[in-house]
LOKEMAR-219283 format. One line per field, with one value per residue (C-alpha): chain; y, x, z. Coordinates in nm, 4 decimals. Each point is the difference from the previous one (the first is absolute). Example, Ala and Ser with C-alpha at 12.3 -4.5 7.8 and 13.67 -1.06 7.14 Angstrom:
residues 2
mol: (A / A) .
v: (-0.4500 / 0.3440) .
u: (1.2300 / 0.1370) .
w: (0.7800 / -0.0660) .
***
This chain:
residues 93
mol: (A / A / A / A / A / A / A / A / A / A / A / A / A / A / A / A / A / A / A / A / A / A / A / A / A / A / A / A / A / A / A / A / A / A / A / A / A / A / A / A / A / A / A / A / A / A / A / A / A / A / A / A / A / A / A / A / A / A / A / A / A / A / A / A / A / A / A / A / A / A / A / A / A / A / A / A / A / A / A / A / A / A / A / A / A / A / A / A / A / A / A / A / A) .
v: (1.2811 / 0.1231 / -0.2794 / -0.2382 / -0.3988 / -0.1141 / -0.2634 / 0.1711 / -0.0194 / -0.3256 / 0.0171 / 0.2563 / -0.2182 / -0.3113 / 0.1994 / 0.1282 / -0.3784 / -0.1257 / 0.2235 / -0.1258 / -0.3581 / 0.0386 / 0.1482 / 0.3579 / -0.0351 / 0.2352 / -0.1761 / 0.0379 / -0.1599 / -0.3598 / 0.0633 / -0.0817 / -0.3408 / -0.0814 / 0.0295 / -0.3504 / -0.2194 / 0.1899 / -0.1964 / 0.2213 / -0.0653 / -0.0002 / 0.1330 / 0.3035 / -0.3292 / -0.0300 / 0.1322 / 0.0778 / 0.2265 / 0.2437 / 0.2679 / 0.0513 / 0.2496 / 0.4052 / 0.1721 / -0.2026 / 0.1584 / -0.1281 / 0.2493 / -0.0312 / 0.1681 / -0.0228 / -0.2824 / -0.2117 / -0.0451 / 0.1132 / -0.0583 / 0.1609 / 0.1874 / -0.0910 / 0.2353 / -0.0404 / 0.2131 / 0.1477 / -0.1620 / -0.2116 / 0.3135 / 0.1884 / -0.2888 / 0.0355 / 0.3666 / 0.0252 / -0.3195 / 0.1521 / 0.3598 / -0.2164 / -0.1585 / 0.2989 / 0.1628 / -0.2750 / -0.0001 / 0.3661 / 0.0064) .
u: (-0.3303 / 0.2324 / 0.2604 / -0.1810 / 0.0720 / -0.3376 / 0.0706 / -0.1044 / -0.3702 / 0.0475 / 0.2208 / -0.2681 / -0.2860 / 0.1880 / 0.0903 / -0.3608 / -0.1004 / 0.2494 / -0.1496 / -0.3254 / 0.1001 / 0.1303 / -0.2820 / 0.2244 / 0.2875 / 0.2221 / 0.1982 / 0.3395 / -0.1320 / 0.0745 / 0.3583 / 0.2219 / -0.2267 / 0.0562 / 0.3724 / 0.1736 / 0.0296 / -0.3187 / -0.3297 / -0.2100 / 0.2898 / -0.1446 / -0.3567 / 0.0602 / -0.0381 / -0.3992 / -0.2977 / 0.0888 / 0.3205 / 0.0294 / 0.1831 / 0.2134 / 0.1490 / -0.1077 / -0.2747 / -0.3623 / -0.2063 / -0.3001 / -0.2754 / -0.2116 / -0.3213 / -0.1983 / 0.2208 / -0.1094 / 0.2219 / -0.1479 / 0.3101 / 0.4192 / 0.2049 / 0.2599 / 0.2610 / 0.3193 / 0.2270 / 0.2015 / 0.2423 / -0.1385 / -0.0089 / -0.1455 / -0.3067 / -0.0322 / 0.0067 / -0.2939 / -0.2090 / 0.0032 / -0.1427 / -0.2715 / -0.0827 / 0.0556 / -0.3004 / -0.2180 / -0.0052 / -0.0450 / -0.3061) .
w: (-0.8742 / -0.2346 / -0.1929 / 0.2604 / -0.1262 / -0.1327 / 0.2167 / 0.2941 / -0.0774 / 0.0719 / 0.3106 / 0.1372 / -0.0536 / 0.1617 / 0.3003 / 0.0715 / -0.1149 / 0.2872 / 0.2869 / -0.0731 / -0.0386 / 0.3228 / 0.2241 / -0.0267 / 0.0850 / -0.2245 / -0.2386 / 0.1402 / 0.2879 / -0.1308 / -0.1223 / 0.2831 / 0.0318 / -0.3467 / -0.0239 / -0.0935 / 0.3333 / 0.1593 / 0.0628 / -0.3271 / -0.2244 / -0.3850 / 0.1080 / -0.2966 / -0.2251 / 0.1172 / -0.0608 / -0.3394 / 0.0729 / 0.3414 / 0.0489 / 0.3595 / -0.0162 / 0.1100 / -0.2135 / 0.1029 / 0.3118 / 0.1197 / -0.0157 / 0.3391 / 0.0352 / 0.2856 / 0.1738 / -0.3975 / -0.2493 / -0.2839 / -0.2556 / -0.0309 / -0.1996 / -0.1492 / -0.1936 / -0.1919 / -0.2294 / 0.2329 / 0.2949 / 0.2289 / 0.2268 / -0.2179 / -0.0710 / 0.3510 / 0.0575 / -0.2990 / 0.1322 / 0.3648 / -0.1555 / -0.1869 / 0.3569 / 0.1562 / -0.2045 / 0.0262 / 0.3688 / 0.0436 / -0.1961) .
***
């Protein structure tokens, strides 16, 4: 994406990396349980870095997860709104 941080390689990869880690569950799906005070507090910290916030979708084939997508560059909408195409084409195929 155009003037994207080159740190969002990295983001992307950590948010698809998260999903998997986590049996697919997208990665915003551990953010409200890792606020401070909440019983996943600090989990970002393991497994070598995550990433919880929108942007990683599990991609489910066949009722198998076969891997996720992760995205970054944009907003956190927009991560999400690119991921879910990406799914979106998988699926149909």
């Amino acid at each position: 994406m155009d003037n994207a941080y080159p740190g969002s390689i990295d983001i992307s990869i950590k948010k698809a990396r998260t999903s998997v880690l986590f049996n697919g569950v997208p990665s915003a799906g551990l953010y409200n349980q890792s606020q401070p005070g909440q019983p996943l507090y600090g989990i970002e910290e393991t497994n070598g870095g995550l990433v919880i916030f929108g942007g990683g979708l599990p991609l489910v084939k066949d009722n198998y997860l076969i891997g996720a997508i992760g995205v970054s560059g944009g907003t956190v909408a927009q991560d999400v709104e690119v991921a879910q195409a990406g799914v979106d084409w998988l699926t149909s195929s």
